[in-house]
N, C-alpha and C positions, 0 to 999 in steps of 0.2 A: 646740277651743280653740287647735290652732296655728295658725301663721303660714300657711303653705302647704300644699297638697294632699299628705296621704301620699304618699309613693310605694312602690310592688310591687319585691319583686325574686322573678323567675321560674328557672325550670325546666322549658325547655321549655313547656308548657300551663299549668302547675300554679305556682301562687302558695306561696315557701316562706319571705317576712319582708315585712313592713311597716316605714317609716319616715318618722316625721314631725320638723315642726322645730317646737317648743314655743314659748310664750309665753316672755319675758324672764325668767328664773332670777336670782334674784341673794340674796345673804346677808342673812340681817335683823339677825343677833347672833352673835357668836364667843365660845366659850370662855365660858358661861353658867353660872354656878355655882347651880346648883339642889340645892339639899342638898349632900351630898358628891359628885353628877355635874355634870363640864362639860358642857355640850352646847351644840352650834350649831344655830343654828334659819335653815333657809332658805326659800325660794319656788320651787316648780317648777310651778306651775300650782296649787297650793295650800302651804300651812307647814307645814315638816316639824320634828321635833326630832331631832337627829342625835349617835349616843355609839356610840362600844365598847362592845360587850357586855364584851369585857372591865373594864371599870371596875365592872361588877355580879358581875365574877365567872362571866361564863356565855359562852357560845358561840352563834354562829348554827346551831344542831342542832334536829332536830325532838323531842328527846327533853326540852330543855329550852326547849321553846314555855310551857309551865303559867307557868313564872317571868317569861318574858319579856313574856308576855301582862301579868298582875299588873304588874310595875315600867312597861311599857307605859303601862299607863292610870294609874298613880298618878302618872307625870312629865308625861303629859298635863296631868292637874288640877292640878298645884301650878305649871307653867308658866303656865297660864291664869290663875292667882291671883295672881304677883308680876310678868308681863311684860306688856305689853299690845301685841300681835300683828295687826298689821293695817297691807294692801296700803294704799302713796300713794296712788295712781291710783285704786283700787276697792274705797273702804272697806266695802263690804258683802262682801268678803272678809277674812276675819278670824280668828283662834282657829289652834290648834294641830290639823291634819287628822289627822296620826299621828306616831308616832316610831319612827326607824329605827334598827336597832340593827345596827351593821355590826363584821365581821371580815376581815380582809383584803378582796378584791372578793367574799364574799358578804356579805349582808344581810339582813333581815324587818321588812317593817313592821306596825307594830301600830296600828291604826286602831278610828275610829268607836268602839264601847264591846267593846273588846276583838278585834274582827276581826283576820282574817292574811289579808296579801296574798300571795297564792299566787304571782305574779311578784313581780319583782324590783321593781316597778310605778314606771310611767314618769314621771311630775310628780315622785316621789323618786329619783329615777334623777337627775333635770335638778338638784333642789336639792342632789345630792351632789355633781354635775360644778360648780357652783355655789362648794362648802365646799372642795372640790379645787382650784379654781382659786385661789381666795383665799390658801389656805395655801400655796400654790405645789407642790403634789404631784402635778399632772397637766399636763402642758405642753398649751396650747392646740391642737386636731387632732388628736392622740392618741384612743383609743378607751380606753375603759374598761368591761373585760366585768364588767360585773353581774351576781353571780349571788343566786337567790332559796335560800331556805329549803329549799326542794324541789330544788333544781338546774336550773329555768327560768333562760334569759340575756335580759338584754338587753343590747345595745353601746351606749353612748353617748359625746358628745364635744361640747366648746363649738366654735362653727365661727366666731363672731361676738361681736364687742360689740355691744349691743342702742343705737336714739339714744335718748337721755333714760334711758343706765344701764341696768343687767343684761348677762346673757349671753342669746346665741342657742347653745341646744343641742337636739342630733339624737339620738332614741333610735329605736335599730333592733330588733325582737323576731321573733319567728317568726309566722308563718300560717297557719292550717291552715283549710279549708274545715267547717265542721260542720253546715251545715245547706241545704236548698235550700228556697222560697218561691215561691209561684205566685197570683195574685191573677184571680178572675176575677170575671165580670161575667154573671148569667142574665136569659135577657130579661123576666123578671115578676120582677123584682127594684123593687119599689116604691120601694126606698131607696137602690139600687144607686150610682145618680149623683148621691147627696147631696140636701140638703133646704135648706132657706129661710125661717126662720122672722121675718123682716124686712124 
């Protein structure tokens, strides 16, 4: 979904970070008063809801994921309930994907019906360079290490204004080879080179 080709950054043979440049990022709502929480809700390649774990009293720890998970999915539904949430350009994106609950640069987002993103995960990476730019707390080209729940990074940074609105931003993460793929072809393979039924 981004703009441009990934790019590698090596070590010698050995590939050790990927980085791409994202679709246009940009803020949908500020300072959102959902119950007793503000939250900002942005677009990094999907909508995120964004608070301090602080405001709930809790931290980005894996000791208190149980809580974060629970207030996770209850600010999901009652966001869905009073804001209505949906991309100009591509309304068939729409609804709240997750919300991220950050403390200083780390972070966890809580998705889908209670999932944890084990990264710092990159479309919420973009919609916080996004909430950071807005508020004016990350100067434009600056990096911002992201860290996950786990202590996975990723770097990000707005490097552009997008035309027709938003940010252009670059999130960089590590790479690691984990698997190899080999595809072949026998020659009595009746189906080998595909079929035609038309």
């Amino acid at each position: 979904r981004g703009r441009d080709p990934p790019v590698a950054r090596g070590e010698g043979c050995d590939v050790r970070g990927v980085r791409f440049t994202n679709v246009p990022s940009y803020v949908h709502a500020r300072e959102l008063k959902i119950g007793r929480f503000t939250v900002d809700i942005a677009y990094g390649g999907a909508f995120y809801a964004l608070l301090p774990a602080a405001q709930a009293g809790l931290k980005v720890e894996p000791r208190q994921l149980p809580q974060l998970i629970e207030l996770g999915r209850g600010l999901k539904q009652h966001i869905e309930a009073e804001v209505e949430v949906r991309h100009p350009e591509h309304p068939e994106i729409e609804g709240i994907y997750g919300v991220i609950f950050t403390e200083g640069d780390r972070n966890v987002t809580v998705f889908a019906d209670g999932e944890v993103d084990r990264s710092p995960c990159g479309s919420g990476t973009s919609a916080r360079l996004a909430v950071l730019d807005a508020a004016g707390e990350l100067p434009r080209g600056e990096t911002l290490t992201h860290r996950s729940i786990v202590g996975s990074t990723f770097l990000g940074r707005v490097v552009a204004e997008a035309r027709g609105g938003g940010l252009i931003t670059e999130v960089e993460g590590s790479a690691h080879l984990t698997g190899r793929h080999e595809f072949v072809l026998e020659p009595d393979d009746e189906l080998g080179t595909g079929f035609l039924l038309r």
